[in-house]
Structures are given as structure tokens and as C-alpha cells.
N, C-alpha and C positions, 0 to 999 in steps of 0.2 A: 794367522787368524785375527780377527777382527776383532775392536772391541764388543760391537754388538751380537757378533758371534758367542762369547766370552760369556754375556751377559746372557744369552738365550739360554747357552748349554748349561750357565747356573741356575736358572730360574726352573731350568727344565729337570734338574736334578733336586729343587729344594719339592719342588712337587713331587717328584717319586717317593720322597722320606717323608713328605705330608700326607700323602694317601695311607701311608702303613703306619699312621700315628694312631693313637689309643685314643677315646671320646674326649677325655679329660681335657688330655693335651688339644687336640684340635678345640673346643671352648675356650682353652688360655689362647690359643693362634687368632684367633677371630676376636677374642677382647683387647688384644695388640692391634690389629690390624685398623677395627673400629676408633682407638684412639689415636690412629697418626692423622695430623693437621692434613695431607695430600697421600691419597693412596697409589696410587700411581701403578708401580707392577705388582704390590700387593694385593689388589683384586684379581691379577692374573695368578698369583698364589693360591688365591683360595677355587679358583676355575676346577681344580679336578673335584674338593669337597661338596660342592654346590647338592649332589645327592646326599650325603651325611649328613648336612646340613638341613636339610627336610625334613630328615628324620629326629635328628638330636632338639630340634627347635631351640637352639638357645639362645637366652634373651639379648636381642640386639637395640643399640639406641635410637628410640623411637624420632628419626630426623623426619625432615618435610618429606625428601622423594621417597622416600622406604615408605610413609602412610600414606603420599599418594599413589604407589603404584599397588599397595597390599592386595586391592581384589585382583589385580592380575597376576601376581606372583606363581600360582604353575604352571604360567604361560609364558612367563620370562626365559631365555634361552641365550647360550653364547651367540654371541655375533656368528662366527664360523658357521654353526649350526642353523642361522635364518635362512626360510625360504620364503620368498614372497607370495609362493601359493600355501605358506602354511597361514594356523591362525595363532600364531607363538609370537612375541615380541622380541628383540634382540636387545639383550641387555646395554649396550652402546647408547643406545636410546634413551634410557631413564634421566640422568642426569641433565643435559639439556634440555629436553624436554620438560623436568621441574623446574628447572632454571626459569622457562617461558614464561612458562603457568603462573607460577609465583610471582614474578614481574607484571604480567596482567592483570593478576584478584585485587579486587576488593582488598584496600589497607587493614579495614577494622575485620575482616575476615582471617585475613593472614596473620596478624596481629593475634588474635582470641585463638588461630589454631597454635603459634608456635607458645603460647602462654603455658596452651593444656599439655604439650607435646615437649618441655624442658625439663629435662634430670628423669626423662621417665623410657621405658623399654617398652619392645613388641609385648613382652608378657602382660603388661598393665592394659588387660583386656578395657577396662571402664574407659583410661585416657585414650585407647583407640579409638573405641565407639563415640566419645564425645567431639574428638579431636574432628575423627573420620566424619560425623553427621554434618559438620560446617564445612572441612573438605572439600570432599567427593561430589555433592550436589555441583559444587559450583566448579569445580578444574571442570569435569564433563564440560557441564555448558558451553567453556570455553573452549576446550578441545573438538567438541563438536559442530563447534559454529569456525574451527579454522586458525590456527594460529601461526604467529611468525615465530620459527624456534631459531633461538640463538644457537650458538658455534655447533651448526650441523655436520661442518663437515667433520669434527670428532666421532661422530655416529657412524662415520667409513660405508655410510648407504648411498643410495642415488637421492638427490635432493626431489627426484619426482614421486617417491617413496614418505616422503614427508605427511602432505594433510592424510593420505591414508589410511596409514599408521596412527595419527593424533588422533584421529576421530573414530576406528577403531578402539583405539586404549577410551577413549570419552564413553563410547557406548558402553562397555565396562563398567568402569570407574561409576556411573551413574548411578548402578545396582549395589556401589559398596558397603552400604547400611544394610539391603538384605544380606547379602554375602557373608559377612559380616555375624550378621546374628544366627544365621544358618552354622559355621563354622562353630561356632563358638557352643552351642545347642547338642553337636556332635560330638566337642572335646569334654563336653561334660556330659555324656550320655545319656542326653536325654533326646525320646521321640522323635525323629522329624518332624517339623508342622508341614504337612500335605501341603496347605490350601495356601501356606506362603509361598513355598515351591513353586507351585499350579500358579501363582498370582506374578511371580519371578518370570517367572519361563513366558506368559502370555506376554508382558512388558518390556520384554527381549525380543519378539518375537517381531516390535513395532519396528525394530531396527534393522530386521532383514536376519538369514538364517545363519550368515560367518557370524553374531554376535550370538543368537540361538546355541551354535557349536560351542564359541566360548563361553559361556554360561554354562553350559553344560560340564564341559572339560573341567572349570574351574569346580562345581558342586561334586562334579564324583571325586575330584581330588580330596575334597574337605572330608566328605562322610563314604568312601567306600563299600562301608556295610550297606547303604541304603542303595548302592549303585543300579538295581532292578527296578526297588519305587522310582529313581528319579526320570530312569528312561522309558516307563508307563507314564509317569504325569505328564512327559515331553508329547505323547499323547504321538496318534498314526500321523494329526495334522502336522504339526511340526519336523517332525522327522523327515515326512516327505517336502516340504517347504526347505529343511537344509538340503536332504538331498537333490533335488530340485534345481540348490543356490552350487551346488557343487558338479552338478555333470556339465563338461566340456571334451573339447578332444580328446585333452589326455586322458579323465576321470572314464571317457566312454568306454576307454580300454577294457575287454572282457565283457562287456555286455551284449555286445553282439552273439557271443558264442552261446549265452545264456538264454537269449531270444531265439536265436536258434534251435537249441535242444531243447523250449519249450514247447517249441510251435510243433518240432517233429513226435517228440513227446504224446501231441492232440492229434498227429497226421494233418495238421493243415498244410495249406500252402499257404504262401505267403499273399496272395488274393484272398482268399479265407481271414486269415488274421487281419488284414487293410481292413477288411467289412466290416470287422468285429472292433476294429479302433475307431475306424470312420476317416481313415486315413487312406492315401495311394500305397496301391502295391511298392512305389520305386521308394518311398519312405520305409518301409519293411526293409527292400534290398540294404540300403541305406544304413540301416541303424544295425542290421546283421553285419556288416563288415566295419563297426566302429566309431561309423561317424554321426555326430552326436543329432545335430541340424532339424530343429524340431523335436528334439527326444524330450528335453525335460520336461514340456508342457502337456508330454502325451503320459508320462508314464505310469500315471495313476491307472489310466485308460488302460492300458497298454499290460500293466500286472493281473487286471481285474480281468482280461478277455484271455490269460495265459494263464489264471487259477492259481498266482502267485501272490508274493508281495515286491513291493518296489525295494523294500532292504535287500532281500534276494539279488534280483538285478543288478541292481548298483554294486553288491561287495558278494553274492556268492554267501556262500556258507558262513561265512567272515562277519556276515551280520547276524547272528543266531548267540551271538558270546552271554549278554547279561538275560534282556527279557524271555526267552528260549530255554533257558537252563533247564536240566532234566531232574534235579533236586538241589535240595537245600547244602547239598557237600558239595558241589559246584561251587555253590557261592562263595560260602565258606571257603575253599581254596582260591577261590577268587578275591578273597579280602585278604588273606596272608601274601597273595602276590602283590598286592596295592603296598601295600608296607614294605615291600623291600625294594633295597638302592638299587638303582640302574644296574648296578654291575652282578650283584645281587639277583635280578629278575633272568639276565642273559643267562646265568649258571643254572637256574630252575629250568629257565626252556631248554638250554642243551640236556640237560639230564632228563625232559619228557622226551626229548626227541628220540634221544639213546632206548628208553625206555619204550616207547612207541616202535620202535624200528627192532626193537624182541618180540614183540607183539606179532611182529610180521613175519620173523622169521626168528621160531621157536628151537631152532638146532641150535643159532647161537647163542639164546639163553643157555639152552641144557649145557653147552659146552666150557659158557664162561661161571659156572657155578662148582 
């Protein structure tokens, strides 16, 4: 066996006894981890924690990349895990890419942020916001206007994946003063402000609807409880503008079958519906078997002449989770789910699903009781 065999199978066994550590302990593992000069496989240590780690929040030393990438942080994700058609970041990324940043800004900028940001933690809510308002303006700027990232190939991406990525994380990062104060509003339980939401979400919206989504993704992370208000204030326009930015081949998947049982649903034919879109019958044919080619310009049209909505279409039933809910104990279980770890949430659904599938067949409840 190999040494780097040797080395996988330990690293892979020091993670099995870190996952079944108590809180305490994994806070002492992460204030180790934080103080080695090169972390090396010790971020691959802390890889299975990363959900405990959400939950525990414990204070980490407030360095440049950890405050530049803080608005994106529940969009961060193991490398393994990216997919180029998600809107996740892969953690690989972070580091060169503040490397860049940091090399490009403004001296007295970079200077006045690491002033604020020395001997101090994520908890020191004021040194983020201060740190963060001189930031985040500016990396955006630059991330969105394109940068040259040093040693990319450590990111283990395709170097065609590069400005993408930058200017994505830029559209972001630009919002990290609202985000920011939004978050922070929540952990002290107070209110949401509506109208900065509504003013957040319009200001996103300039950047096209993959930033829309992650702004979105990131605020229900933050405040849970409000997960209903935030996707009312995203308002019918927005929603359908992401949806809109997201149907393609693959996404068309199931919509056809949807178009179909609406239309038979009316008894039309499919000339009937064309009339009623303002479209060709062979567009009907079309989008009934999948294929997208004109669809997302039409589908406003196209819900409104089917008696539906476009969430429908697009996800099925699948869209009905937050603004749909049928009361207040929805919710409320819907925020106890927001709170627990990955592994955590998978054990709650298999146990509805068990639960669900008694529902359906009441002999093997009576039986297993």
C-alpha cells in the first residue's frame, strides 16, 4: 500500500471520530485547526463538520477571505459537490480568489479593512460591518468588472469556469452590507424590514435572475422563520424572471407532461391552446414532449391561457412548499427543519416518508403497533 493510500485511510478514519465528537470538542478542533500557519489536510478534516458548523457558529478569526466571502457562505460547497449548473460556490475557489482581490484593491482600502479586522472573530458583529462596508463595495467592483485569479489551477476547475464564477461571487458580495444587516436583525429577533428586503431583492434583480436565486437562497438561510414573507416580497415578477433564467433542456424536463394534462384537463387541442398563446400549433407539439425552444418567453402566456401559474409548470407541486402553505404548523415545521444539520434533515424525511407510506396502507400501521 502506498503512502498516499496510508494517508487517505487516516484522514478518512480521523473524520469518522470527528463526526461522533461532542460540540465542545469539535470548537477546541476548529480553534486548532484555525491556528496552524498552513492548513493543508486540515480543512479536509473539518469537510464532514461543515453542517455542525452552521449550527454551532463558533467564533472564527475574522481573516480577509472568511469577510470577503461571508455573504456567500450558504452557498459555499465542497469542490466534489459543484455543479456548474448549480448556484453554489465551491469552496476550492475562495482562497485564490481573495488572493486576487486583495492584490488588485485599493492599498489604503486594504490597509483600513485589515486594521479593523486584526485580533478580532466572526462574532465581533460591529468589526464585520465596518470591516465588511469598505470590503465588499469594492472586491464586487472588481470581481465584476473581471479578474485575473492567481494559482487557479489549485481551484481543480476548468479555467473557462473562472470570470463566471468571479462575477457571480461579485454580484453577491456587492449586497454584503444589506445581507449583513438583514442577518444580524434575525439573530437578534427582531422584525424584518420589508422594504429593505423589497429594495435588496429589486437591486439583484439588475443582475439577472441566477443572482435573484442566490439572494434569495442566502436570506432564507439567514431568517427561516420569515422564509414565506421573503418569497411574497420576491413578488410573481421575480419569480417568474428566475424561472424564466432557468428553463433549458434539461430544466424543460416534466413540463411538457404538465402542458399536457392542462390542456386535456380544458379539452383543448393543442390549436386551441396555440390560439390562446398566440403561438404555432407545432410549438404546443413542441414543448409537450420537452423541448424547451421558445418556452421561457412564452410561459407567462402560456400559465395564464392554462388557468395555472408558471411555479406549477416549471416544478409541479414542488412549487407550493413556502407561499402555499395550508397554516401556520406548516411553517413552523418548516423552520424546525431549516435548523437541523444535513444529516439531521435526511433522518426527518425518511421518517415522513415511513410515516407517509402508513397513511397509505393502514394494515401495516395496525400491524406494527
Amino acid at each position: 500500500m502506498s503512502e498516499n493510500s496510508h494517508t487517505a485511510e487516516d484522514l478518512g478514519q480521523l473524520q469518522r471520530r470527528v463526526i461522533r465528537a461532542q460540540d465542545a470538542q469539535i470548537q477546541r478542533i476548529v480553534a486548532l485547526v484555525d491556528a496552524l500557519p498552513a492548513r493543508g489536510d486540515a480543512d479536509r478534516l473539518l469537510a464532514p463538520l461543515r453542517p455542525r458548523l452552521a449550527q454551532l457558529r463558533p467564533a472564527r478569526p475574522l481573516r480577509f477571505c472568511r469577510l470577503l466571502f461571508r455573504p456567500l457562505d450558504p452557498l459555499i460547497v465542497p469542490a466534489p459537490k459543484w455543479r456548474p449548473t448549480s448556484f453554489t460556490f465551491p469552496r476550492t475557489l475562495l482562497e485564490p480568489l481573495a488572493a486576487s482581490v486583495r492584490e488588485a484593491m485599493n492599498p489604503d482600502i486594504r490597509a483600513a479593512v485589515d486594521a479593523v479586522i486584526a485580533q478580532r472573530t466572526t462574532h465581533d458583529a460591529e468589526a464585520v460591518r465596518k470591516a465588511g462596508t469598505m470590503l465588499w463595495p469594492a472586491a464586487a467592483e472588481t470581481l465584476c468588472a473581471g479578474i485575473s485569479l492567481r494559482a487557479w489551477r489549485t481551484t481543480g476547475l476548468p479555467i473557462s469556469k473562472h470570470s463566471g464564477l468571479a462575477r457571480a461571487a461579485g454580484a453577491v458580495i456587492l449586497h454584503g452590507v444589506a445581507l449583513h444587516e438583514i442577518a444580524e436583525a434575525s439573530r437578534d429577533r427582531r422584525d424584518p424590514d420589508e422594504r429593505q428586503i423589497e429594495t435588496l431583492l429589486q437591486k439583484a434583480a439588475t443582475h439577472g435572475p441566477e443572482t435573484v436565486s442566490r439572494i434569495l437562497a442566502v436570506l432564507l438561510d439567514s431568517m427561516p422563520h420569515a422564509g414565506a414573507m421573503v418569497l411574497a416580497l420576491a413578488g410573481a415578477g421575480f419569480r417568474e424572471d428566475l424561472l424564466h433564467g432557468h428553463v433549458s433542456s434539461e430544466t424543460s424536463r416534466g413540463i411538457g407532461g404538465r402542458i399536457y394534462a392542462a390542456r386535456q384537463e380544458r379539452r383543448w387541442t393543442q390549436r386551441a391552446l396555440a390560439d390562446a398563446v398566440g403561438v404555432s400549433r407545432s410549438a404546443i407539439a413542441q414543448w409537450e414532449t420537452d423541448r424547451a425552444l421558445g418556452l421561457p418567453e412564452n410561459l407567462t402566456r402560456l400559465a395564464t391561457a392554462l388557468g395555472t401559474s408558471v411555479d406549477w409548470l416549471v416544478h409541479g407541486n414542488k412549487a407550493r412548499a413556502l407561499t402555499e402553505a395550508a397554516s401556520q404548523e406548516e411553517l413552523s415545521i418548516l423552520e424546525l427543519y431549516r435548523r437541523c444539520s444535513t444529516y439531521d434533515r435526511r433522518v426527518v424525511r425518511d421518517m415522513m416518508q415511513r410515516l407517509a407510506g402508513r397513511m397509505r396502507h393502514p394494515e401495516t400501521y395496525r400491524s406494527e403497533e
